[in-house]
mmCIF file of the N, C-alpha and C atoms, coordinates in Angstrom:
data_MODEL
# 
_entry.id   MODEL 
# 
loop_
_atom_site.group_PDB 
_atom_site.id 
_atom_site.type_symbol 
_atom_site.label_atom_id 
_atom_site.label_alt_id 
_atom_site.label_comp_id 
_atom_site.label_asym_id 
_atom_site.label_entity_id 
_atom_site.label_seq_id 
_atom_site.pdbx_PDB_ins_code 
_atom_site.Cartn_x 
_atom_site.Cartn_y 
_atom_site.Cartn_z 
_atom_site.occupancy 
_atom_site.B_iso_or_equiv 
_atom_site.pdbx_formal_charge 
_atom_site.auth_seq_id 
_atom_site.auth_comp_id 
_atom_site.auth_asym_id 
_atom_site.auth_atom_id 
_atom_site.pdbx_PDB_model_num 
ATOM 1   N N  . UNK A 1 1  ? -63.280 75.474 38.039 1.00 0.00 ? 1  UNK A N  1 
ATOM 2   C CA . UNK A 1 1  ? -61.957 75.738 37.511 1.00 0.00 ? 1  UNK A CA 1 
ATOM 3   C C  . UNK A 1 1  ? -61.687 74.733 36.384 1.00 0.00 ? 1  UNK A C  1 
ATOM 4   N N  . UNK A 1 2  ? -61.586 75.065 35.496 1.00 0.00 ? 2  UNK A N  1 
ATOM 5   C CA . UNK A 1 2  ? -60.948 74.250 33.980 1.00 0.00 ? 2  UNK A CA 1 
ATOM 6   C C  . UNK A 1 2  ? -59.480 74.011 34.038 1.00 0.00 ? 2  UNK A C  1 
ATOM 7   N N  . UNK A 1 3  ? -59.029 73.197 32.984 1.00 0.00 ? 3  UNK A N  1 
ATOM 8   C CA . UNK A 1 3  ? -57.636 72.858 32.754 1.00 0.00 ? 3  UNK A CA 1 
ATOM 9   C C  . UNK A 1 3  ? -56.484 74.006 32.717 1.00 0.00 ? 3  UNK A C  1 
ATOM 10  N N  . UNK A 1 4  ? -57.130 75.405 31.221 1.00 0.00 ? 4  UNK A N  1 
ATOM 11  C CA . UNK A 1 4  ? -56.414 76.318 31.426 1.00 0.00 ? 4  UNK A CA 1 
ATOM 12  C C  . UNK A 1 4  ? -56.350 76.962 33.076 1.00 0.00 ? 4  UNK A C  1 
ATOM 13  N N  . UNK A 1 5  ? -57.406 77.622 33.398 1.00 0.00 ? 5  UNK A N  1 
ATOM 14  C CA . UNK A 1 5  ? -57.232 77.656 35.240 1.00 0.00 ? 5  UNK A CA 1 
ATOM 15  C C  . UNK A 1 5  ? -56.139 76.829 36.269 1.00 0.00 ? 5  UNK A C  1 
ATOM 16  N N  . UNK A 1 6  ? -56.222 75.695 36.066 1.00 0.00 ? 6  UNK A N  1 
ATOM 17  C CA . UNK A 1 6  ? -55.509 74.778 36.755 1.00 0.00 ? 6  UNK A CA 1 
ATOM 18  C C  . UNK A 1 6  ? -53.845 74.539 36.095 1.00 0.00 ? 6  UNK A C  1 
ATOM 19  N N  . UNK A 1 7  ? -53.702 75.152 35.124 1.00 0.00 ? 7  UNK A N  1 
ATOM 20  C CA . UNK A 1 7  ? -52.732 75.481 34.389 1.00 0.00 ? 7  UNK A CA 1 
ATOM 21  C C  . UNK A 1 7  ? -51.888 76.749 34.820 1.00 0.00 ? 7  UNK A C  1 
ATOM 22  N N  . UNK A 1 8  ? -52.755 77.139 34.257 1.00 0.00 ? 8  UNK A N  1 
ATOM 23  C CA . UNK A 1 8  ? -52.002 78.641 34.747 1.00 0.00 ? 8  UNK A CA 1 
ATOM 24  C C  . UNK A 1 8  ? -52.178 79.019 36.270 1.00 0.00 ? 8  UNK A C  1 
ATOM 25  N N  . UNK A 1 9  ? -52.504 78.126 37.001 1.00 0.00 ? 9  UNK A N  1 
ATOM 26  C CA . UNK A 1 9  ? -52.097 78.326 38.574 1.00 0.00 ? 9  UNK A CA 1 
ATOM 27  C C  . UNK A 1 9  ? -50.999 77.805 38.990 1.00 0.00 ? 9  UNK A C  1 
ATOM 28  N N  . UNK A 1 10 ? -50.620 76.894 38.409 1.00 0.00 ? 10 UNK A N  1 
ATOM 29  C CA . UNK A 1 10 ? -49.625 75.147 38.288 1.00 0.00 ? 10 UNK A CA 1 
ATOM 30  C C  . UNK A 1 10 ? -48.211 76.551 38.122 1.00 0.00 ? 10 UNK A C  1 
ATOM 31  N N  . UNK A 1 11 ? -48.424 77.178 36.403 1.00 0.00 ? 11 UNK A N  1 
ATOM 32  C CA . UNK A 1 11 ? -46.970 77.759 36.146 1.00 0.00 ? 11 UNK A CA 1 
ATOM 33  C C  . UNK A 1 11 ? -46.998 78.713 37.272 1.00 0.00 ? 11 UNK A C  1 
ATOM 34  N N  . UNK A 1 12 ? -47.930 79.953 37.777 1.00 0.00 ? 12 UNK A N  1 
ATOM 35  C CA . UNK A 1 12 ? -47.484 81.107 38.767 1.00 0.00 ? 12 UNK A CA 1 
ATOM 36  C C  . UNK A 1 12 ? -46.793 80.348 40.038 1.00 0.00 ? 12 UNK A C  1 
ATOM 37  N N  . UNK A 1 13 ? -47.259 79.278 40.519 1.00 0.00 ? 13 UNK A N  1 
ATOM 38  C CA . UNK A 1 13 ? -46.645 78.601 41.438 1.00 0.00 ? 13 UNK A CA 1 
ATOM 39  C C  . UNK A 1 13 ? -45.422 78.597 41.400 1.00 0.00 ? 13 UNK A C  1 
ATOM 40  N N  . UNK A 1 14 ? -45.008 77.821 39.928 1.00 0.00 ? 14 UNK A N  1 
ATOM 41  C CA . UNK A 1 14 ? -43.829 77.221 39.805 1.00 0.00 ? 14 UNK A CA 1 
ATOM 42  C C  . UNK A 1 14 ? -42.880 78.428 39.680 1.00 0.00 ? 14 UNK A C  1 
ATOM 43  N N  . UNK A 1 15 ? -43.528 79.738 38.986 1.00 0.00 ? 15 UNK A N  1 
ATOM 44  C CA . UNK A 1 15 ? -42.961 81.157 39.281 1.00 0.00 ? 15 UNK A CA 1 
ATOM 45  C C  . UNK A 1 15 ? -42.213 81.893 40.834 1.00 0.00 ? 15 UNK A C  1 
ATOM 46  N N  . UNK A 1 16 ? -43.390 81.524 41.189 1.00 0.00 ? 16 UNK A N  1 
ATOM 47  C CA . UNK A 1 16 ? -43.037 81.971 42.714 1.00 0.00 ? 16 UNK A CA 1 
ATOM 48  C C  . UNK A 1 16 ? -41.819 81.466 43.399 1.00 0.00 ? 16 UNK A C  1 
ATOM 49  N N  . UNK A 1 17 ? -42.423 80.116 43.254 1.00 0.00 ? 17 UNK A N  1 
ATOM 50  C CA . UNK A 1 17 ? -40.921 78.791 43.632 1.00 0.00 ? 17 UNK A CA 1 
ATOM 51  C C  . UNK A 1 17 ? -39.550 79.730 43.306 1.00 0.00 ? 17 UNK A C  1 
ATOM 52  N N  . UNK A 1 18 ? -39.403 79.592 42.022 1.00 0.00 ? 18 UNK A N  1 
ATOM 53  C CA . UNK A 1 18 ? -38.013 80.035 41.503 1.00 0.00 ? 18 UNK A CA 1 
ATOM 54  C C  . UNK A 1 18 ? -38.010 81.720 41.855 1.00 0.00 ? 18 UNK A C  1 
ATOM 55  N N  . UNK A 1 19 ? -38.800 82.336 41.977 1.00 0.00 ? 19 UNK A N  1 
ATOM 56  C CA . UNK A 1 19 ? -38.341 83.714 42.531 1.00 0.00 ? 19 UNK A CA 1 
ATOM 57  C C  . UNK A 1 19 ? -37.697 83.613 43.711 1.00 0.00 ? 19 UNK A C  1 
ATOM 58  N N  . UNK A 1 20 ? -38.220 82.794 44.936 1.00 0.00 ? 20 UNK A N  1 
ATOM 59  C CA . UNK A 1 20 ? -37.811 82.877 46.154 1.00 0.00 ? 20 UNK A CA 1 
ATOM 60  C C  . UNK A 1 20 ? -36.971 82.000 46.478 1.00 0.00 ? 20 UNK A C  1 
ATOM 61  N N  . UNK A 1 21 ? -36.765 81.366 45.428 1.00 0.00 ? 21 UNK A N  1 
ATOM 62  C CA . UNK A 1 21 ? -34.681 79.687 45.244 1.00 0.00 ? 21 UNK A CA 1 
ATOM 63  C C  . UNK A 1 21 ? -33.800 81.100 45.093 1.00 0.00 ? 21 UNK A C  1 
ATOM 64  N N  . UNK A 1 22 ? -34.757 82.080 44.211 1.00 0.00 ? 22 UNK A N  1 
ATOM 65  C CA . UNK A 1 22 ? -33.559 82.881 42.959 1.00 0.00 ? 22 UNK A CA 1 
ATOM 66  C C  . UNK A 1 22 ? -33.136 83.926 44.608 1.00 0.00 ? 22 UNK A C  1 
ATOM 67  N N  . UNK A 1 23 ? -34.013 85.039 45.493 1.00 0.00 ? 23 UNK A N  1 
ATOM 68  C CA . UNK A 1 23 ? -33.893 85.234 46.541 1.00 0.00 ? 23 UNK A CA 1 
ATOM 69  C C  . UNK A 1 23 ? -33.253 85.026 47.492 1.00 0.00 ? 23 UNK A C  1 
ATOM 70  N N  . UNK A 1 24 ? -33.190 83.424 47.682 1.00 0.00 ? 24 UNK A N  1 
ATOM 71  C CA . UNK A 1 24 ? -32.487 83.250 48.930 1.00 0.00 ? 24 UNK A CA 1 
ATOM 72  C C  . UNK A 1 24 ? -30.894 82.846 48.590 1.00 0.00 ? 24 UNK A C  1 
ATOM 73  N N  . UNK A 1 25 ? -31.300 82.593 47.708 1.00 0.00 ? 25 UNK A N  1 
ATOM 74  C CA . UNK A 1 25 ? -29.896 82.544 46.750 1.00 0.00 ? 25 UNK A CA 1 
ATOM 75  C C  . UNK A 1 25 ? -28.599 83.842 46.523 1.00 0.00 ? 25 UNK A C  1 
ATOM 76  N N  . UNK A 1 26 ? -29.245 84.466 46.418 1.00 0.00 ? 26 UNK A N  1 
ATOM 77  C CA . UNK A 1 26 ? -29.019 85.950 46.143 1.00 0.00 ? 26 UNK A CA 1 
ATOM 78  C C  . UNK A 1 26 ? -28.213 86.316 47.738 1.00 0.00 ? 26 UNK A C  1 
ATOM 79  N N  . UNK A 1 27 ? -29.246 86.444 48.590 1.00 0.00 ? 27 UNK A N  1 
ATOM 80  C CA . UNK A 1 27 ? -29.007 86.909 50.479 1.00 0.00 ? 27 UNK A CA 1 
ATOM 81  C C  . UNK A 1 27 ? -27.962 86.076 51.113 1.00 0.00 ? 27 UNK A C  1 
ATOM 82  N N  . UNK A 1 28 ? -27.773 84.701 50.492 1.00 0.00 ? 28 UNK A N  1 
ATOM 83  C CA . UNK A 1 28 ? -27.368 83.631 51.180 1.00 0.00 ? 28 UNK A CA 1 
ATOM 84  C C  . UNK A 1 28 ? -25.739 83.847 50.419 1.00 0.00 ? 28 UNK A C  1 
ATOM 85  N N  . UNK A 1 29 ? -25.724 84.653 49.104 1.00 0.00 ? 29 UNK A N  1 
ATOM 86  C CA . UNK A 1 29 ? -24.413 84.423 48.748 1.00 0.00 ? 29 UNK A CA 1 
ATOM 87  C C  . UNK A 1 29 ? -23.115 85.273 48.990 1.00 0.00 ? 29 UNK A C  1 
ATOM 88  N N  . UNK A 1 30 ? -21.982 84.886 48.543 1.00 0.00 ? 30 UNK A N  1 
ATOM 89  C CA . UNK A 1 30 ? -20.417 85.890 48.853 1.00 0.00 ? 30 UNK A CA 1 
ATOM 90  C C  . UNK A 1 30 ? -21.150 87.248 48.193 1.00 0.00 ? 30 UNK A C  1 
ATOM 91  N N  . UNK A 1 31 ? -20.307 88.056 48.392 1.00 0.00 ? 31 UNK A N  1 
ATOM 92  C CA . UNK A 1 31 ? -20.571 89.686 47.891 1.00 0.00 ? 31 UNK A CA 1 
ATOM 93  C C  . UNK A 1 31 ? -19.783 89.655 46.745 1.00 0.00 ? 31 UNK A C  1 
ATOM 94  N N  . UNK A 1 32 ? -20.245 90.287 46.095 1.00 0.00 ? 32 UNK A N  1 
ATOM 95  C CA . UNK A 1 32 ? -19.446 90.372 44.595 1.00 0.00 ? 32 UNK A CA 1 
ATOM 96  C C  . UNK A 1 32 ? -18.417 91.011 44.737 1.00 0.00 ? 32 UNK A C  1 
ATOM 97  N N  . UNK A 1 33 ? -17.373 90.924 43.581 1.00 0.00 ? 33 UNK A N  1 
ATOM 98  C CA . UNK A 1 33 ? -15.926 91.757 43.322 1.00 0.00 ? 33 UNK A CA 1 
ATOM 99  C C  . UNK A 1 33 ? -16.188 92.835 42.863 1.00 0.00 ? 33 UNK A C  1 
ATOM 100 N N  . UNK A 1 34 ? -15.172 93.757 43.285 1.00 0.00 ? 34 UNK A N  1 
ATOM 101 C CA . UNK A 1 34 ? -15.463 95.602 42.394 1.00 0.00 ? 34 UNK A CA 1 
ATOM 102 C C  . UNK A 1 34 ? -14.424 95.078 41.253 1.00 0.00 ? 34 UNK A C  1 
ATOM 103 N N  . UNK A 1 35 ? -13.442 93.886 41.091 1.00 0.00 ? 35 UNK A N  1 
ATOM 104 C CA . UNK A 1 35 ? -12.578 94.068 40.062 1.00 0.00 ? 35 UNK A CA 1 
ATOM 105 C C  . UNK A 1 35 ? -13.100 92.541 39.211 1.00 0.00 ? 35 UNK A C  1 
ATOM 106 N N  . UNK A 1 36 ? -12.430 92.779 38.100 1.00 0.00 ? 36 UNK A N  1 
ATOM 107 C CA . UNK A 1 36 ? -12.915 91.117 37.828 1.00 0.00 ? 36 UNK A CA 1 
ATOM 108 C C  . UNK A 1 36 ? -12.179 89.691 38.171 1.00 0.00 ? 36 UNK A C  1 
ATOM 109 N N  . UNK A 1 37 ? -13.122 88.904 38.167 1.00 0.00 ? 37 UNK A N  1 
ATOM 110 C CA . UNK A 1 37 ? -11.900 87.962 39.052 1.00 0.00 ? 37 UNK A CA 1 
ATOM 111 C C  . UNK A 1 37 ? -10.725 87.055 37.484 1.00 0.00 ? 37 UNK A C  1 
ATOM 112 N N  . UNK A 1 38 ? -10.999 87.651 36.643 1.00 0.00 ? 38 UNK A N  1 
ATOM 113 C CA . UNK A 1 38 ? -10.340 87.075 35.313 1.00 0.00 ? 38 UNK A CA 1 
ATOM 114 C C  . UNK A 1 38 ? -9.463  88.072 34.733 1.00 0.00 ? 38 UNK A C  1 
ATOM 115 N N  . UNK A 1 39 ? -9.417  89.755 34.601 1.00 0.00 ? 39 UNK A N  1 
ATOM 116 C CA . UNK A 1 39 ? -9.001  90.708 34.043 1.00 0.00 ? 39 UNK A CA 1 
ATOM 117 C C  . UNK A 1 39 ? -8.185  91.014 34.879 1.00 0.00 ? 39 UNK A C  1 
ATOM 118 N N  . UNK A 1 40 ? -9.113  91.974 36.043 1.00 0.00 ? 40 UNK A N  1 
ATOM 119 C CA . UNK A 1 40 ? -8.615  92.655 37.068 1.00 0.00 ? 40 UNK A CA 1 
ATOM 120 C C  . UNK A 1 40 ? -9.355  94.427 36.975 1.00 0.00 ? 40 UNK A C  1 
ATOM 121 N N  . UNK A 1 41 ? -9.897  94.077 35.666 1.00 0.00 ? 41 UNK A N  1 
ATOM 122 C CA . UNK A 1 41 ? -10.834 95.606 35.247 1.00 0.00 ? 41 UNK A CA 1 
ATOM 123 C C  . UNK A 1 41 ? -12.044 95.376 36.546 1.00 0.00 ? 41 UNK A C  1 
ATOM 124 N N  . UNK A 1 42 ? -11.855 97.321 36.506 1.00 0.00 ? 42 UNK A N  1 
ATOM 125 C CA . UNK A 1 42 ? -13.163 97.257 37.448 1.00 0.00 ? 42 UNK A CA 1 
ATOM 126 C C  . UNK A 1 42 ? -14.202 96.630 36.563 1.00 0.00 ? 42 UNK A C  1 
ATOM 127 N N  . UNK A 1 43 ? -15.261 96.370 37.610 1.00 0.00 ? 43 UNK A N  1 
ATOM 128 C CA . UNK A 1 43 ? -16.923 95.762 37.261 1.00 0.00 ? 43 UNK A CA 1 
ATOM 129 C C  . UNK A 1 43 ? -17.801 97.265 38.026 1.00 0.00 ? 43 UNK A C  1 
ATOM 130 N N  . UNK A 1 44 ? -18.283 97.969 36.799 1.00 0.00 ? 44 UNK A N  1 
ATOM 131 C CA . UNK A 1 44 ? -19.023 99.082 36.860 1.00 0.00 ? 44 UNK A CA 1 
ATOM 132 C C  . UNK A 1 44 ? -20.112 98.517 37.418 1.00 0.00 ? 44 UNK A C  1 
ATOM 133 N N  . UNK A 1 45 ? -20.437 99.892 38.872 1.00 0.00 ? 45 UNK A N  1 
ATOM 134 C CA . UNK A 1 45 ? -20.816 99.872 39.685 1.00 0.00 ? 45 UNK A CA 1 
ATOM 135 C C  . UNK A 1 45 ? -22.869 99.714 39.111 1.00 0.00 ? 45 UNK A C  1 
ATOM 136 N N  . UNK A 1 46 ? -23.337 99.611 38.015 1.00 0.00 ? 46 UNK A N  1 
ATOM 137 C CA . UNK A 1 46 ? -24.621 99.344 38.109 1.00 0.00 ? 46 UNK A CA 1 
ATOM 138 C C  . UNK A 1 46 ? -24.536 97.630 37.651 1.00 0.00 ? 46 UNK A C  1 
ATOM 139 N N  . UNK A 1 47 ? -23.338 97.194 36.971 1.00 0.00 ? 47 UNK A N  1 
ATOM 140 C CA . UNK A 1 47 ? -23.348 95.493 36.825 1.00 0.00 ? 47 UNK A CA 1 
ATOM 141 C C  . UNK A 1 47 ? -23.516 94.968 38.260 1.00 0.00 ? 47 UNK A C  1 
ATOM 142 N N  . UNK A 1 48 ? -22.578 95.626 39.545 1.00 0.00 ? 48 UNK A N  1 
ATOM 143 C CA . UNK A 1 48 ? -22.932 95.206 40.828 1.00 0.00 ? 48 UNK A CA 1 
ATOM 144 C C  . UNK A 1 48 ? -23.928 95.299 41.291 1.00 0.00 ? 48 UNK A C  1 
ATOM 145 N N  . UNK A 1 49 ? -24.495 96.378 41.368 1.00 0.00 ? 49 UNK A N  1 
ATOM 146 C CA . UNK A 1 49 ? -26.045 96.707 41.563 1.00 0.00 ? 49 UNK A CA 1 
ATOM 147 C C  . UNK A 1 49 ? -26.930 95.837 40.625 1.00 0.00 ? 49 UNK A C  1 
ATOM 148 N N  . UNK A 1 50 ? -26.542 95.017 39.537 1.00 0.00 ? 50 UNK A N  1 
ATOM 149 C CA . UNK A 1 50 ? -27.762 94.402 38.775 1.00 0.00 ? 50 UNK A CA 1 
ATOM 150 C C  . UNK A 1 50 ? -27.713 92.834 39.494 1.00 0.00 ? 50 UNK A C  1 
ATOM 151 N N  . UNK A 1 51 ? -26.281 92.613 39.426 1.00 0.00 ? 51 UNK A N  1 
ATOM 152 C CA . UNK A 1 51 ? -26.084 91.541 39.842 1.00 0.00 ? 51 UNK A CA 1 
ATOM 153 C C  . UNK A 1 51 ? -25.218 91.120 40.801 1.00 0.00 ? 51 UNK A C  1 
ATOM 154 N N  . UNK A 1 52 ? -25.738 90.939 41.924 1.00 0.00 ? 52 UNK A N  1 
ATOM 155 C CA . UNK A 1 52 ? -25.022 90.860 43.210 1.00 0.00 ? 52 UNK A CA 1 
ATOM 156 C C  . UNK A 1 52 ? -23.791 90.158 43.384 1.00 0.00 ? 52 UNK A C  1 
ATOM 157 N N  . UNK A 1 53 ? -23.454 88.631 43.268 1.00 0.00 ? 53 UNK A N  1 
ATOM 158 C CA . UNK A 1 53 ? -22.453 88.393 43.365 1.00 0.00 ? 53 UNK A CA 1 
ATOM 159 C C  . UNK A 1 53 ? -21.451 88.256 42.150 1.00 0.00 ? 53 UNK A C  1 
ATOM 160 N N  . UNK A 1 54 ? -21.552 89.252 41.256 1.00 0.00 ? 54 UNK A N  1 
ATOM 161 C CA . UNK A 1 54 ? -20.966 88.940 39.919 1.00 0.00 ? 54 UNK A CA 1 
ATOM 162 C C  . UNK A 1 54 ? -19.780 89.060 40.343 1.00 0.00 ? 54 UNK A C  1 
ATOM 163 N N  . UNK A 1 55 ? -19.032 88.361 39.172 1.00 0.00 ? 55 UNK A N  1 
ATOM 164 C CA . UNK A 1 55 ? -16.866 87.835 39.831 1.00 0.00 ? 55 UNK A CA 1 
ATOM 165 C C  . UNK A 1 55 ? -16.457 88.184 38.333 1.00 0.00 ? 55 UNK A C  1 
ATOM 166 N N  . UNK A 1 56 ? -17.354 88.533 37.352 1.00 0.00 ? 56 UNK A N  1 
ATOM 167 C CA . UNK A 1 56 ? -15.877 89.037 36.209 1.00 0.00 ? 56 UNK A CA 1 
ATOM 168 C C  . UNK A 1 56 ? -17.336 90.372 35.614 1.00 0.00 ? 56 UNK A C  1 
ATOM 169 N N  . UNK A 1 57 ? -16.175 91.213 34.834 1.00 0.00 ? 57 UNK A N  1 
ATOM 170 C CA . UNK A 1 57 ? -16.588 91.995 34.234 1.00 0.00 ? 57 UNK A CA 1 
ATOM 171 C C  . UNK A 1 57 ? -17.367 91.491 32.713 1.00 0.00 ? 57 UNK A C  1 
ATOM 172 N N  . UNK A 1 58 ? -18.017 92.153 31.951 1.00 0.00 ? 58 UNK A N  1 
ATOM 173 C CA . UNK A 1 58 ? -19.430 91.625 31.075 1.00 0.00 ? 58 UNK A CA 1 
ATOM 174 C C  . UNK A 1 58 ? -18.258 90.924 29.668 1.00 0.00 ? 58 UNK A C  1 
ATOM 175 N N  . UNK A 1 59 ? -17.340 91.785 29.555 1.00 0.00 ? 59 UNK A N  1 
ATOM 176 C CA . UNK A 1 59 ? -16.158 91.118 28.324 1.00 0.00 ? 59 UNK A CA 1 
ATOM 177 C C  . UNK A 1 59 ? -15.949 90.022 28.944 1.00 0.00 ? 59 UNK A C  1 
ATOM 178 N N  . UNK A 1 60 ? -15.198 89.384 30.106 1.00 0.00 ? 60 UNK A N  1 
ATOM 179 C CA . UNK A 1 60 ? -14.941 87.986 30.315 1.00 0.00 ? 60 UNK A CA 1 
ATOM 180 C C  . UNK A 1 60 ? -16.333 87.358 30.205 1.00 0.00 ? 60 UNK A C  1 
ATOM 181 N N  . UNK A 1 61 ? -17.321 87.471 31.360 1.00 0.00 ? 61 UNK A N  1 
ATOM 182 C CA . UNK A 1 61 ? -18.419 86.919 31.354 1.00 0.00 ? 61 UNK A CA 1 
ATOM 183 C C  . UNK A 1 61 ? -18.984 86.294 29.889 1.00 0.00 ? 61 UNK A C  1 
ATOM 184 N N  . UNK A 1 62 ? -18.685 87.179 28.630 1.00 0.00 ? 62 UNK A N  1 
ATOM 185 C CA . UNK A 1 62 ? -19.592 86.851 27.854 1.00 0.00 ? 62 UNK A CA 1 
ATOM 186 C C  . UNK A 1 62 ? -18.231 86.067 27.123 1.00 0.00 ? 62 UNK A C  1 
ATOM 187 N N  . UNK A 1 63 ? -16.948 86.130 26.848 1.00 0.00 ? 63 UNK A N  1 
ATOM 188 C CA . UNK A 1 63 ? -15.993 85.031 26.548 1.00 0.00 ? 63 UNK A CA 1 
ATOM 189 C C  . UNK A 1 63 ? -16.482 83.915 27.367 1.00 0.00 ? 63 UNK A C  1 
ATOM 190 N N  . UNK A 1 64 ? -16.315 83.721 28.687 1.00 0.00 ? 64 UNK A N  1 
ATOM 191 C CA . UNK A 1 64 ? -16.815 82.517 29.188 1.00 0.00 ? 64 UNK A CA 1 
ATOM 192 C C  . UNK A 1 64 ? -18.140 81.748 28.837 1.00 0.00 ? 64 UNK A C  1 
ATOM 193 N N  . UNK A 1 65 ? -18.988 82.559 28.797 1.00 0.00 ? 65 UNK A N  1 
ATOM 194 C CA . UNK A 1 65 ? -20.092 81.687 27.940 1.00 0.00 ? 65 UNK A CA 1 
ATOM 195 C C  . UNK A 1 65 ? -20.105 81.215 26.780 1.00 0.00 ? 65 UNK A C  1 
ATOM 196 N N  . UNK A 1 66 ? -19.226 81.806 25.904 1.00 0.00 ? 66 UNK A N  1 
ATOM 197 C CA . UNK A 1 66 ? -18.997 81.855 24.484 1.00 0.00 ? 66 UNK A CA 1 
ATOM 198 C C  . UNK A 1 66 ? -18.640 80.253 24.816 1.00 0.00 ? 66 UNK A C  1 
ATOM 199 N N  . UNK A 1 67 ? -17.178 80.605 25.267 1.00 0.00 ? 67 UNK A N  1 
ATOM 200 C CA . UNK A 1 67 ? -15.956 79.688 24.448 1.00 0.00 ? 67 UNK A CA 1 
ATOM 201 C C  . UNK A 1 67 ? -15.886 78.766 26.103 1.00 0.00 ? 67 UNK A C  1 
ATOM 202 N N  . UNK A 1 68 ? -16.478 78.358 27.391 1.00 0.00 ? 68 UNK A N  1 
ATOM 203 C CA . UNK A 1 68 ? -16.574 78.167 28.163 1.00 0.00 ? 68 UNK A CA 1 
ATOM 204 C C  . UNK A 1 68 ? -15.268 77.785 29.565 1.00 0.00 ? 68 UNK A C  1 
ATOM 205 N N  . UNK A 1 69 ? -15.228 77.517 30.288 1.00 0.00 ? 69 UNK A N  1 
ATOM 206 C CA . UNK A 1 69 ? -13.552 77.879 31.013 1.00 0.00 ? 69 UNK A CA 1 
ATOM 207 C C  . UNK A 1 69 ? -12.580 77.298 30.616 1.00 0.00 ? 69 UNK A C  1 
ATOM 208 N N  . UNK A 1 70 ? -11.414 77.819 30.700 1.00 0.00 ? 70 UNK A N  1 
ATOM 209 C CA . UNK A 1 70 ? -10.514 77.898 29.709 1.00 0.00 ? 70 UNK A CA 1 
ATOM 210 C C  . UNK A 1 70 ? -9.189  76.949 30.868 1.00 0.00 ? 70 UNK A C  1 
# 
């Protein structure tokens, strides 16, 4: 086994790691809102399905990242 080998075993590892933090993370958390927790607009039902415990709809979400909490 060479460096690249021992390399690229090193990152899939470190892959795996964070899939199964990102996982238990996920199972372990509150259930998401059907409304937003900033508007009060629903959060369309495939944003819930993408992302489990999401709390605002994608317009706040992406103000909050923008311009950060207010």
């Amino acid at each position: 086994m060479d460096d690249a080998d021992r390399a690229k075993a090193i990152a899939d590892q470190k892959d795996q790691d964070a899939l199964a933090d990102h996982l238990s993370k996920t199972a372990n958390s509150k259930p998401g809102r059907t409304h937003c927790a900033d508007c009060g607009d629903e959060i369309p039902q495939r944003r819930r399905e993408a992302i489990p415990n999401v709390q605002r709809c994608i317009d706040c979400q992406q103000l909050l990242e923008h311009w950060g909490p207010l």
